[in-house]
N, CA, C and O atoms as CSV, one atom per row, in Angstrom:
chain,resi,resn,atom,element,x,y,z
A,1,UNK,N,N,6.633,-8.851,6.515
A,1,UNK,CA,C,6.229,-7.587,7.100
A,1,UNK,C,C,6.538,-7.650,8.595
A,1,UNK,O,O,6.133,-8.431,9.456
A,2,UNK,N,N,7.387,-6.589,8.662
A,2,UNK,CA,C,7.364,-6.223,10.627
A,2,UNK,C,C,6.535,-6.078,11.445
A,2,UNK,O,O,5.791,-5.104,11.327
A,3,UNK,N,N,6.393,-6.839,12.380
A,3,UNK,CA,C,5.768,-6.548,13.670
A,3,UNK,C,C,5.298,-4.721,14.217
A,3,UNK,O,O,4.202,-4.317,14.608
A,4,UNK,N,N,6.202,-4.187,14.094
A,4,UNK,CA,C,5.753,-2.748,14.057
A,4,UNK,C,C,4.805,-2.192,12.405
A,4,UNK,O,O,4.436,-1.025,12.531
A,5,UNK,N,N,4.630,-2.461,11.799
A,5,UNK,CA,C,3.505,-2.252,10.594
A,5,UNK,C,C,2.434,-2.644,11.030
A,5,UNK,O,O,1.539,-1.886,11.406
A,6,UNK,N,N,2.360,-4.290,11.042
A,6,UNK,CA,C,1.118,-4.682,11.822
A,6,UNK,C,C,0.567,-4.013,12.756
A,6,UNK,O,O,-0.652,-3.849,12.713
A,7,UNK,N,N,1.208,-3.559,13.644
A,7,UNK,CA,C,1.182,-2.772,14.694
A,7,UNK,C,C,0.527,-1.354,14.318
A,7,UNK,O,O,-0.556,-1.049,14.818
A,8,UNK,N,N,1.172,-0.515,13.459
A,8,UNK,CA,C,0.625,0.748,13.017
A,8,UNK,C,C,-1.113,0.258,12.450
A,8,UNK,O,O,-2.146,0.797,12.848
A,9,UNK,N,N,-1.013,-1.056,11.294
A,9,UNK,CA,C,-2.097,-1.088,10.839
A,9,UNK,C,C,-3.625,-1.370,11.651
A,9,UNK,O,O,-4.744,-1.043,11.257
A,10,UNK,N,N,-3.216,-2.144,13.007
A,10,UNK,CA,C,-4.412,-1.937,14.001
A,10,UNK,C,C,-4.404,-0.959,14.789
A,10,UNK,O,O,-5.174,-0.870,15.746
A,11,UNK,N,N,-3.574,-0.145,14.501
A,11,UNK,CA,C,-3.996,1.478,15.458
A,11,UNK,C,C,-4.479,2.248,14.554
A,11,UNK,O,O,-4.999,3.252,15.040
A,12,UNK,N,N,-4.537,2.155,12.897
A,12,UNK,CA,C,-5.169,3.070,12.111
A,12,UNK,C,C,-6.474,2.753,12.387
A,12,UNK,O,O,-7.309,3.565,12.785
A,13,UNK,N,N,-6.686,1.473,12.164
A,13,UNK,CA,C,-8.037,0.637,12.090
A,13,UNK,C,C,-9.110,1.103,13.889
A,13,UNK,O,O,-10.244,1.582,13.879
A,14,UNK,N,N,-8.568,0.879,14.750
A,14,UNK,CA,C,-9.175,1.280,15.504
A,14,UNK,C,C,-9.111,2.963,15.647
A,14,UNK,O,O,-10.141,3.213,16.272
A,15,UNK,N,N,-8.656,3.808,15.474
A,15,UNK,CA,C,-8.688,4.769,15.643
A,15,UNK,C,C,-9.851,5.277,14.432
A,15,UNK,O,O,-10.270,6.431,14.525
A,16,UNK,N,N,-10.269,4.546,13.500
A,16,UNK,CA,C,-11.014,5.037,11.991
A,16,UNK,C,C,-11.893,4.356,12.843
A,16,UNK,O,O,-12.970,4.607,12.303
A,17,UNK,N,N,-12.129,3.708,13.751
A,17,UNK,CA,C,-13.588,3.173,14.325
A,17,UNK,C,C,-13.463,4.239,15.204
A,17,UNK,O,O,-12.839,5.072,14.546
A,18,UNK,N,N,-13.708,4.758,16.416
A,18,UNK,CA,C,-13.121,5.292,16.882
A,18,UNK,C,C,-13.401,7.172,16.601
A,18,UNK,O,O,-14.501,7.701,16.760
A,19,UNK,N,N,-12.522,7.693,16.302
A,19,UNK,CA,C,-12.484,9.083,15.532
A,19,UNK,C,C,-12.649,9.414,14.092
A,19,UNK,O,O,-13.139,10.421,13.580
A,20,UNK,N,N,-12.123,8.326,13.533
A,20,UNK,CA,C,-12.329,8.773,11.875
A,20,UNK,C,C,-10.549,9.390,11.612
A,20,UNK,O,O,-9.952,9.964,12.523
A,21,UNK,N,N,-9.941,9.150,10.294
A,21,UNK,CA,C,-9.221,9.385,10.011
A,21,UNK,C,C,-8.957,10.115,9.046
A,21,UNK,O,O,-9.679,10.189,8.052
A,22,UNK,N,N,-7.334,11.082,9.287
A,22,UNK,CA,C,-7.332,12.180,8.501
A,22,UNK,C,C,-6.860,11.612,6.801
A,22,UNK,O,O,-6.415,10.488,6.569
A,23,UNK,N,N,-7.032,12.414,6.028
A,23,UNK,CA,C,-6.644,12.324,4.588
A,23,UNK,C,C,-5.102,11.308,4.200
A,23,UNK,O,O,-5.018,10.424,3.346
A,24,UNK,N,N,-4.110,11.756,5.057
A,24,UNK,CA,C,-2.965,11.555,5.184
A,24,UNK,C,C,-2.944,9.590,5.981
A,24,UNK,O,O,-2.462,8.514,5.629
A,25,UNK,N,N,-3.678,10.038,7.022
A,25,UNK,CA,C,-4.123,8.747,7.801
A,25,UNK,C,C,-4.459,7.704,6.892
A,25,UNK,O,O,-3.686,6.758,6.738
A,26,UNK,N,N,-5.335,7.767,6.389
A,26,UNK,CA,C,-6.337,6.798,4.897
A,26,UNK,C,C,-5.282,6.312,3.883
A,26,UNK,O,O,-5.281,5.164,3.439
A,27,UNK,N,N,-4.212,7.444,3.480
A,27,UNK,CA,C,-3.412,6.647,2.475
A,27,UNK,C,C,-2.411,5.851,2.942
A,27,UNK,O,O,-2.013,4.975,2.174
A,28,UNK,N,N,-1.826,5.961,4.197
A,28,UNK,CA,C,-1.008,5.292,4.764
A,28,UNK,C,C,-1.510,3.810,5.198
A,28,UNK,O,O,-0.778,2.836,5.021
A,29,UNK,N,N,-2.970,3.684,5.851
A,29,UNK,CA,C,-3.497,2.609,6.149
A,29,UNK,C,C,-3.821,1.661,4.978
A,29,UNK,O,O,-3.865,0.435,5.075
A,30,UNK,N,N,-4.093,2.547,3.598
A,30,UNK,CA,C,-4.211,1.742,2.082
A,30,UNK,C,C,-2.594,0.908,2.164
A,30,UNK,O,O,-2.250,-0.269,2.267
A,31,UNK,N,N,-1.874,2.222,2.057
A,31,UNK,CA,C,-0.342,1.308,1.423
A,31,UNK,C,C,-0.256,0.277,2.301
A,31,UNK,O,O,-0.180,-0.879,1.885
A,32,UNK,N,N,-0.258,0.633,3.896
A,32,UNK,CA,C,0.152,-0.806,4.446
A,32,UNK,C,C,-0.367,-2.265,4.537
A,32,UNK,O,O,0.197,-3.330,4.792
A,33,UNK,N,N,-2.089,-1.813,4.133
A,33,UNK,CA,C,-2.722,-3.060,4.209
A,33,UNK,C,C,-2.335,-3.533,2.166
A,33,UNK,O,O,-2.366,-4.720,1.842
A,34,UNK,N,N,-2.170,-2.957,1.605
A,34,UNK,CA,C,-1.584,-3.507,0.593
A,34,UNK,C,C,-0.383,-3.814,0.429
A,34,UNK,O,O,-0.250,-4.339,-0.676
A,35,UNK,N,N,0.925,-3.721,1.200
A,35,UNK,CA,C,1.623,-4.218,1.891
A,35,UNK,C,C,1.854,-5.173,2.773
A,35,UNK,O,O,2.953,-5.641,3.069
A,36,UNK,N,N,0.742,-5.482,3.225
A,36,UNK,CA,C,0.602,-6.632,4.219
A,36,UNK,C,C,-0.162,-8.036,3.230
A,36,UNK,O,O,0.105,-9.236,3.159
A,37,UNK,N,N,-0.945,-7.375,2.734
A,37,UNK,CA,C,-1.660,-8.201,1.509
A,37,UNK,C,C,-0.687,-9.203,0.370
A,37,UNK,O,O,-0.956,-10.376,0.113
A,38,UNK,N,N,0.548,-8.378,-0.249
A,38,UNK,CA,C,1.860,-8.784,-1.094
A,38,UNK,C,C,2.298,-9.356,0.158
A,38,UNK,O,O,1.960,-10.540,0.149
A,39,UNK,N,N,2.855,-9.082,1.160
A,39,UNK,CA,C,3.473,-10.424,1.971
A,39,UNK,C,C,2.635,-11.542,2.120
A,39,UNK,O,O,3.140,-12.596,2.507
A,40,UNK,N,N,1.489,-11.482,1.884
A,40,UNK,CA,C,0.940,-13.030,2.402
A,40,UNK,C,C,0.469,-13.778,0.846
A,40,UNK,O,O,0.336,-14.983,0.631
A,41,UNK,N,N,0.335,-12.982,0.174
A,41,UNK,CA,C,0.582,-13.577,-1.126
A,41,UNK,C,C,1.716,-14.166,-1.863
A,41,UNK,O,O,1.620,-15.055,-2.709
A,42,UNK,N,N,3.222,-13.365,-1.309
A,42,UNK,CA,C,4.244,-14.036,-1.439
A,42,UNK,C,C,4.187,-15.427,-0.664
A,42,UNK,O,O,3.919,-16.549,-1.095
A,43,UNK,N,N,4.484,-15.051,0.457
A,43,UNK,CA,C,4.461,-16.288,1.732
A,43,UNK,C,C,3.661,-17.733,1.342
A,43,UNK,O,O,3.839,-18.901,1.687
A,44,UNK,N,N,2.621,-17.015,0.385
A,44,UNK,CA,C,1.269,-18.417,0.332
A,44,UNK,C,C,2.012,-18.699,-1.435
A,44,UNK,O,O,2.013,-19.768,-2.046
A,45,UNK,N,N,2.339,-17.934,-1.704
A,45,UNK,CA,C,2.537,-18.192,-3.159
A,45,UNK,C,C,4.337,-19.372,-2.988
A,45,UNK,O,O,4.728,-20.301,-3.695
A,46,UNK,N,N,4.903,-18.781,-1.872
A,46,UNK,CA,C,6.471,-19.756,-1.483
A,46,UNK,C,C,6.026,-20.957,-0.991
A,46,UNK,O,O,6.672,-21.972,-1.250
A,47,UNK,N,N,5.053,-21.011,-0.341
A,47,UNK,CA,C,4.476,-22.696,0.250
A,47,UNK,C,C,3.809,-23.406,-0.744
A,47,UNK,O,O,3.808,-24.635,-0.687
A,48,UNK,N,N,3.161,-22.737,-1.773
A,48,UNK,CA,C,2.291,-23.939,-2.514
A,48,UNK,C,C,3.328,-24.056,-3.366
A,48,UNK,O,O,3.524,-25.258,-3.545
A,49,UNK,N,N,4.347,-23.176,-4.187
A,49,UNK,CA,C,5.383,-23.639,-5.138
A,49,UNK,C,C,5.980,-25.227,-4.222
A,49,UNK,O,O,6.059,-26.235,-4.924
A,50,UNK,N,N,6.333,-25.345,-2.828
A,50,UNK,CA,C,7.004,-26.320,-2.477
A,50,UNK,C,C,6.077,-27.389,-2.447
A,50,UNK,O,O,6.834,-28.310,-2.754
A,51,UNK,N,N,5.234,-27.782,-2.330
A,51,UNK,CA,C,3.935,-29.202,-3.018
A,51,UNK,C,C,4.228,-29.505,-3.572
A,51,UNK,O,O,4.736,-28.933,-4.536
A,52,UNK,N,N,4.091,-31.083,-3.310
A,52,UNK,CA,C,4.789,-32.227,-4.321
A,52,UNK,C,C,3.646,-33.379,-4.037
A,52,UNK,O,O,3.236,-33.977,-3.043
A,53,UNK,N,N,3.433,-33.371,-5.070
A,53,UNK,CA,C,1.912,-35.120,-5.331
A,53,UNK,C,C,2.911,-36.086,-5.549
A,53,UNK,O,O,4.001,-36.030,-6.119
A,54,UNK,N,N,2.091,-37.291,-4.774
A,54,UNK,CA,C,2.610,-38.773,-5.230
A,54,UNK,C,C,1.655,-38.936,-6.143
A,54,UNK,O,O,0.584,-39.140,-5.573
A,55,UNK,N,N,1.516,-38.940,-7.810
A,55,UNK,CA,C,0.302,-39.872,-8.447
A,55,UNK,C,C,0.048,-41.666,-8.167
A,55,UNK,O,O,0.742,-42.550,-7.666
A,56,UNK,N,N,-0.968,-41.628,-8.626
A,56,UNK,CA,C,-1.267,-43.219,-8.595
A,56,UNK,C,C,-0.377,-44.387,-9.120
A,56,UNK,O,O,-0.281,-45.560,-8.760
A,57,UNK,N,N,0.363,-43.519,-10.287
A,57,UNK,CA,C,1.360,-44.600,-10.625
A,57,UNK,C,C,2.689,-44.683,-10.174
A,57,UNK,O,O,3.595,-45.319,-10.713
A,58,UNK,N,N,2.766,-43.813,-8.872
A,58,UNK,CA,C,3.995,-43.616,-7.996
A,58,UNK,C,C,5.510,-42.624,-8.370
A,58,UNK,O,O,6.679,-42.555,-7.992
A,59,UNK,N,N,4.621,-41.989,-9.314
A,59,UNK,CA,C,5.423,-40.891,-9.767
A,59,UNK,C,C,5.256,-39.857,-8.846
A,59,UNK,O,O,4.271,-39.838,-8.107
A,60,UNK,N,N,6.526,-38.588,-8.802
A,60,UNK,CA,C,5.962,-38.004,-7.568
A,60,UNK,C,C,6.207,-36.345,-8.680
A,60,UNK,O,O,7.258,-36.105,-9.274
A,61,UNK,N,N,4.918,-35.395,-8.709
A,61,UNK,CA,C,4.919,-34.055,-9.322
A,61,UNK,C,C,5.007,-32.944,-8.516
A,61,UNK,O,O,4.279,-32.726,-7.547
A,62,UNK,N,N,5.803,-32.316,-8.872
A,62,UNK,CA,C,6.613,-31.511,-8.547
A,62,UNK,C,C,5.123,-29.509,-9.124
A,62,UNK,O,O,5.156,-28.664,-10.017
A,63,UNK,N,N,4.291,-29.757,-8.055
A,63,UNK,CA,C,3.484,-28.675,-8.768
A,63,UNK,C,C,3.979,-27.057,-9.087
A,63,UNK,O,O,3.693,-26.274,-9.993
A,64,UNK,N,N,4.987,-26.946,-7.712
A,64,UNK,CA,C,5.888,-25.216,-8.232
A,64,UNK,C,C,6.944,-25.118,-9.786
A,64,UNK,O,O,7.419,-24.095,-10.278
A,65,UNK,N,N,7.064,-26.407,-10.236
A,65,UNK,CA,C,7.646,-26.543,-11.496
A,65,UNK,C,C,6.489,-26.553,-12.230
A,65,UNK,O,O,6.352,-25.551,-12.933
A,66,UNK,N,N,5.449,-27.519,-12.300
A,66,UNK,CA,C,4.550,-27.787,-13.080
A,66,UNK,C,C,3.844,-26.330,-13.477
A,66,UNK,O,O,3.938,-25.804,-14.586
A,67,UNK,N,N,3.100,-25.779,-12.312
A,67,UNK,CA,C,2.171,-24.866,-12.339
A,67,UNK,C,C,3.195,-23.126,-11.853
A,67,UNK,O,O,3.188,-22.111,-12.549
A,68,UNK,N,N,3.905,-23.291,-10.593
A,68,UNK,CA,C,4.409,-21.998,-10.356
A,68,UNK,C,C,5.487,-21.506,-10.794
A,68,UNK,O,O,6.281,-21.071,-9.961
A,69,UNK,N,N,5.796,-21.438,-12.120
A,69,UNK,CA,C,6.991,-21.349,-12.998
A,69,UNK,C,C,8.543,-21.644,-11.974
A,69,UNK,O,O,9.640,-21.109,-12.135
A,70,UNK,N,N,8.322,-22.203,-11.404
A,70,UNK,CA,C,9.667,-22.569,-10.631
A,70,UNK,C,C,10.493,-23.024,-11.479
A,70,UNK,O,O,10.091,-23.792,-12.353
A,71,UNK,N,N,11.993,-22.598,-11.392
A,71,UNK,CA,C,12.952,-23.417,-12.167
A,71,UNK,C,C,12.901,-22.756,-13.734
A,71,UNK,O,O,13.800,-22.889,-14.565
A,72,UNK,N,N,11.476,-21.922,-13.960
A,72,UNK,CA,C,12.212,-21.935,-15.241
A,72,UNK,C,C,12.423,-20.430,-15.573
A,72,UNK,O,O,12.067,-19.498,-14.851
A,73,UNK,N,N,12.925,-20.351,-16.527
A,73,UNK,CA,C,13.947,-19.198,-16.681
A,73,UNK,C,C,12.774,-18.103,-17.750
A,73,UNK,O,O,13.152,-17.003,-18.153
């Protein structure tokens, strides 16, 4: 997500503290914070796929294969 979204989304937010926002205002501030929400769920969902355990018996698991369907088709 762009720097200018973020941007829109704390001027909705303070302005709804503030004045209160119009009809039009409210759905735009929904989509973007649910927009902003899917980027950090991607982002967090691309870093834990890359985790890799050493087990005890010096094997090393691969958890975005194991658990985040990585790799498979």
């Amino acid at each position: 997500m762009d720097q200018e979204k973020i941007d829109r989304i704390n001027t909705l937010y303070h302005k709804s503290q503030a004045v209160g926002l119009t009809e039009e205002e409210k759905a735009e501030q929904a989509r973007l914070r649910r927009e902003y929400i899917e980027a950090i769920r991607a982002s967090l969902r691309g870093s834990l796929n890359n985790i890799s355990i050493q087990e005890k018996d010096g094997s090393i698991t691969d958890l975005g294969k194991k658990y985040g369907n990585v790799g498979k088709e």
